[in-house]
C-alpha positions as CSV (number, residue, x, y, z in Angstrom):
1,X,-8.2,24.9,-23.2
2,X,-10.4,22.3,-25.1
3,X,-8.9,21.2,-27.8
4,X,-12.1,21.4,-30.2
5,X,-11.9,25.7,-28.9
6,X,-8.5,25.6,-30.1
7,X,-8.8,24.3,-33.5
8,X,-11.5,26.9,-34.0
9,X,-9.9,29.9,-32.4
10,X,-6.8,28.9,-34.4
11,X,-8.1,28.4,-37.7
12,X,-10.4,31.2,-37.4
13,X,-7.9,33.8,-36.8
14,X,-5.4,32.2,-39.1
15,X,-8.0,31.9,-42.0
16,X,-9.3,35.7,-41.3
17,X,-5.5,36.8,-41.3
18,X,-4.6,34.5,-45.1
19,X,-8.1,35.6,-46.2
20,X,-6.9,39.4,-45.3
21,X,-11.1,41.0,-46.6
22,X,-9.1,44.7,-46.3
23,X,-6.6,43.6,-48.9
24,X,-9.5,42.4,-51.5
25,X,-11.1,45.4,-50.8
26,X,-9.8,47.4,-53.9
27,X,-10.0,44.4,-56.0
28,X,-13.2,43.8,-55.3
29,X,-14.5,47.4,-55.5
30,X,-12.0,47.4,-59.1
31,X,-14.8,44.8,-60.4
32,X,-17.7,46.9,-58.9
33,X,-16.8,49.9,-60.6
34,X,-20.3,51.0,-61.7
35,X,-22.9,48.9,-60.7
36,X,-25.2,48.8,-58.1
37,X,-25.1,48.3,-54.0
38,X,-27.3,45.2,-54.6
39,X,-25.3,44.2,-57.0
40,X,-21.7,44.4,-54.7
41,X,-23.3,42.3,-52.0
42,X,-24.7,39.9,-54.0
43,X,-20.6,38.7,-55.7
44,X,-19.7,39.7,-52.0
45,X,-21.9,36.5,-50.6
46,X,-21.5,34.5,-53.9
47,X,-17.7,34.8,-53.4
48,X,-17.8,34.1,-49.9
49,X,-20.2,31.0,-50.5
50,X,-17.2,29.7,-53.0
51,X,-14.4,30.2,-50.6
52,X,-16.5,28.1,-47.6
53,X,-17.2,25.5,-50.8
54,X,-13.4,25.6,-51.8
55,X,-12.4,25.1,-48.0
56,X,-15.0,22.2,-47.3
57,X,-13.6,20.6,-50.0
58,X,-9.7,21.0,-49.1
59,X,-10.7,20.0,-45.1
60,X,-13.0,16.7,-46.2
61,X,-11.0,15.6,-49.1
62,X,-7.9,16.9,-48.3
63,X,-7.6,14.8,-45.0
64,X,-8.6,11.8,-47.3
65,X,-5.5,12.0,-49.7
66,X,-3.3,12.6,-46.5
67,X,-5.1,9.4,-45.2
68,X,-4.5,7.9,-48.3
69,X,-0.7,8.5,-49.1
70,X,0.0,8.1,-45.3
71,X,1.9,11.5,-45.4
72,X,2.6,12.3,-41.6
73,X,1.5,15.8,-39.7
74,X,4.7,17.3,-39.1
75,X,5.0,17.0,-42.9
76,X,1.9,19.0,-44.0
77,X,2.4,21.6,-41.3
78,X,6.0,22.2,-42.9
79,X,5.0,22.7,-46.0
80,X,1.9,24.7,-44.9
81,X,4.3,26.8,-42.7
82,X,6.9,27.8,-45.9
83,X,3.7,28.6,-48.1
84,X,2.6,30.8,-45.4
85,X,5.9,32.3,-44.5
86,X,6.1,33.1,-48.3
87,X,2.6,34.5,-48.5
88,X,3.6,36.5,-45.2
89,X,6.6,38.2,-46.5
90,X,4.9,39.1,-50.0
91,X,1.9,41.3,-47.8
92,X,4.8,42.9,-45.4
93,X,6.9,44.0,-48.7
94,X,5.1,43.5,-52.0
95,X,7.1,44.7,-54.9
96,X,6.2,47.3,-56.6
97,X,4.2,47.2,-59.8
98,X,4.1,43.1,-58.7
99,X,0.6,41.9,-57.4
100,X,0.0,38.2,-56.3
101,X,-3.8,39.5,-57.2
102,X,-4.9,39.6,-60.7
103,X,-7.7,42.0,-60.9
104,X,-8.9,41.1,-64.6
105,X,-11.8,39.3,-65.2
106,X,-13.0,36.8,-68.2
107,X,-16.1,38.5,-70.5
108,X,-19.3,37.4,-69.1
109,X,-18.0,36.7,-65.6
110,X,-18.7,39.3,-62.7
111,X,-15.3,38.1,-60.6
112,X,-16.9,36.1,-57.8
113,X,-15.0,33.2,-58.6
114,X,-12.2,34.4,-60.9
115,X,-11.0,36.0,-59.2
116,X,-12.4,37.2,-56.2
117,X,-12.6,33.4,-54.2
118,X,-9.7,32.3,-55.9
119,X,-6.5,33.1,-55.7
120,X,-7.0,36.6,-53.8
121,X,-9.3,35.2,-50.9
122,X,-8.6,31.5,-51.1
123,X,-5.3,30.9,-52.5
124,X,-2.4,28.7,-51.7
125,X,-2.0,30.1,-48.0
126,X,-5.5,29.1,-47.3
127,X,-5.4,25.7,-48.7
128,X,-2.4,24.7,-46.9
129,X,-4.0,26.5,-43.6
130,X,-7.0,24.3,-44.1
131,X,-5.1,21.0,-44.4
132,X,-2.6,21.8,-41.7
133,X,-4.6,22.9,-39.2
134,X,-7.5,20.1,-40.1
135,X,-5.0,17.3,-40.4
136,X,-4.5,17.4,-36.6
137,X,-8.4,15.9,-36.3
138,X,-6.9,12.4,-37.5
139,X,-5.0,12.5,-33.7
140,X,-8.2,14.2,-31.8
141,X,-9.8,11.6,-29.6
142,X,-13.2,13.5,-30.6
143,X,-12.6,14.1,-34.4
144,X,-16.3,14.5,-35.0
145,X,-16.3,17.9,-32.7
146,X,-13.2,18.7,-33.8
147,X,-14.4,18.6,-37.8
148,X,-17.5,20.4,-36.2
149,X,-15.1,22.9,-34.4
150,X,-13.4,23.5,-37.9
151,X,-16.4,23.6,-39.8
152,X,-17.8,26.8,-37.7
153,X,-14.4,28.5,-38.1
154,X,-14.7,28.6,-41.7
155,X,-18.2,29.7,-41.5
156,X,-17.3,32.1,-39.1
157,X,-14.2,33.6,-41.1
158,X,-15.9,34.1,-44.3
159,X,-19.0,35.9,-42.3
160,X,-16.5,38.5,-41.4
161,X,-15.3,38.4,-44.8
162,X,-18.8,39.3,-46.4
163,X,-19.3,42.1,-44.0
164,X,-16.5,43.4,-44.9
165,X,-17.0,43.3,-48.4
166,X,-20.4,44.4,-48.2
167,X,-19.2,48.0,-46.7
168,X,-16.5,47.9,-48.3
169,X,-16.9,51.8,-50.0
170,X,-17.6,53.0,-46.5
171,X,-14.5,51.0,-45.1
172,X,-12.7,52.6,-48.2
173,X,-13.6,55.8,-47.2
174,X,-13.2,55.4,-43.2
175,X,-9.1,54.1,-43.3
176,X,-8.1,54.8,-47.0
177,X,-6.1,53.3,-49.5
178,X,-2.8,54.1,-46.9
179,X,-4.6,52.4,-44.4
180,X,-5.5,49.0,-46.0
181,X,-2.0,49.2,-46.7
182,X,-0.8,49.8,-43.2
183,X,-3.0,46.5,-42.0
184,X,-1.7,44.9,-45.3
185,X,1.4,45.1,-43.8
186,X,1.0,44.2,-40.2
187,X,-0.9,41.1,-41.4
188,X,1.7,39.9,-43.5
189,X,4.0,39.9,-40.3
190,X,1.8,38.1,-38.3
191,X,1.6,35.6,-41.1
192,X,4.9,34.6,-41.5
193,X,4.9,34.0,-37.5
194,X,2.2,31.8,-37.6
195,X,4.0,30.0,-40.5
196,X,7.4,30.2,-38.5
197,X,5.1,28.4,-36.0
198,X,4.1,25.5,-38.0
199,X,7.7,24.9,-39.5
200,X,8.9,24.8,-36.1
201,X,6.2,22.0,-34.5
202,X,6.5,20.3,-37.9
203,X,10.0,20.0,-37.7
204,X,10.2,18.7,-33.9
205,X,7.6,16.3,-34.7
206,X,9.2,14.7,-37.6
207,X,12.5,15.0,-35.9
208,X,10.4,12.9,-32.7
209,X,8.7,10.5,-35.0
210,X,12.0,9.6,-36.2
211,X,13.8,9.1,-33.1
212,X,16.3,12.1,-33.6
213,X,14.9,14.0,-30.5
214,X,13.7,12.3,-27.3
215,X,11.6,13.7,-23.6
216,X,11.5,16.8,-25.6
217,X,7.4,17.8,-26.3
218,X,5.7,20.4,-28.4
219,X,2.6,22.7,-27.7
């Protein structure tokens, strides 16, 4: 497969499973208690205009610090995969009574950035899926369709997002609260895989970089 399709089938689904739209769901309907549907669709976009700002900024300037301190691949996607086996386990098992999502908002503020795009949509999973996934366009031999490829995933994810959020009452209704909780769960499993995934290629690049490993080569 072309490597530019991989990068975007791989960030897309990765960002749309961190992201998790049915999880926000009840936060985000918790700050639209009352008000209008124009009114819900309008933070849904906002929100999701934030998250492709906040991710724009992590994949262009986040590249350039990596650039910058020198800090290898296999490095980054280790990291990246214990934030997202942590994130992972927290959606299979939450504690109860303990939320990663805080649901209050500032007076004045209708949530769309605080905290709607950040932490619950675009927290530390999606940051370090950004930069580990991005970070392999410093060793494409076609980084500009490559940042292209990226770019369209993000865009992409966060269209889901929106029309997700935009129906959300009638998604609320369709699967209930049981049900977001089900695919909560499910999520969180497939989460922690993908960030078993990244410790593991990390790992047995830094271990190849480093001359521990030899012939051996990873996907």
């Amino acid at each position: 497969m072309d490597p530019a399709i991989t990068l975007f089938v791989g960030m897309f689904t990765t960002l749309l499973a961190i992201i998790n739209p049915l999880e926000a769901i009840p936060v985000f309907l918790g700050l639209m208690q009352g008000k209008s549907v124009a009114e819900h669709r309008s933070v849904a976009a906002r929100s999701c205009v934030y998250v492709v700002a906040l991710a724009f900024f992590f994949l262009v300037f986040g590249n350039l610090l990596l650039r910058l301190f020198d800090v290898p691949l296999s490095v980054v996607r280790v990291v990246g995969g214990v934030i997202l086996v942590r994130l992972g386990f927290a959606l299979f098992s939450p504690s109860p009574g303990n939320s990663l999502i805080p649901s209050q908002t500032q007076p004045g503020q209708d949530g769309a950035f605080v905290p709607l795009a950040m932490p619950v949509m675009f927290g530390p999973g999606a940051i370090a899926t950004v930069i580990g996934l991005t970070s392999t366009i410093r060793a494409s031999h076609d980084w500009i369709l490559s940042f292209v490829a990226a770019s369209l995933a993000i865009v992409a994810a966060m269209g889901v997002t929106y029309v997700l959020l935009a129906y959300a009452q009638t998604i609320l209704r369709r699967i209930g609260p049981q049900g977001i909780d089900a695919a909560t769960r499910i999520v969180g499993f497939f989460v922690s895989a993908m960030g078993m995934g990244l410790i593991f290629h990390g790992s047995m690049e830094f271990l190849q970089a480093n001359g521990v490993l030899h012939g051996v080569q990873t996907p």
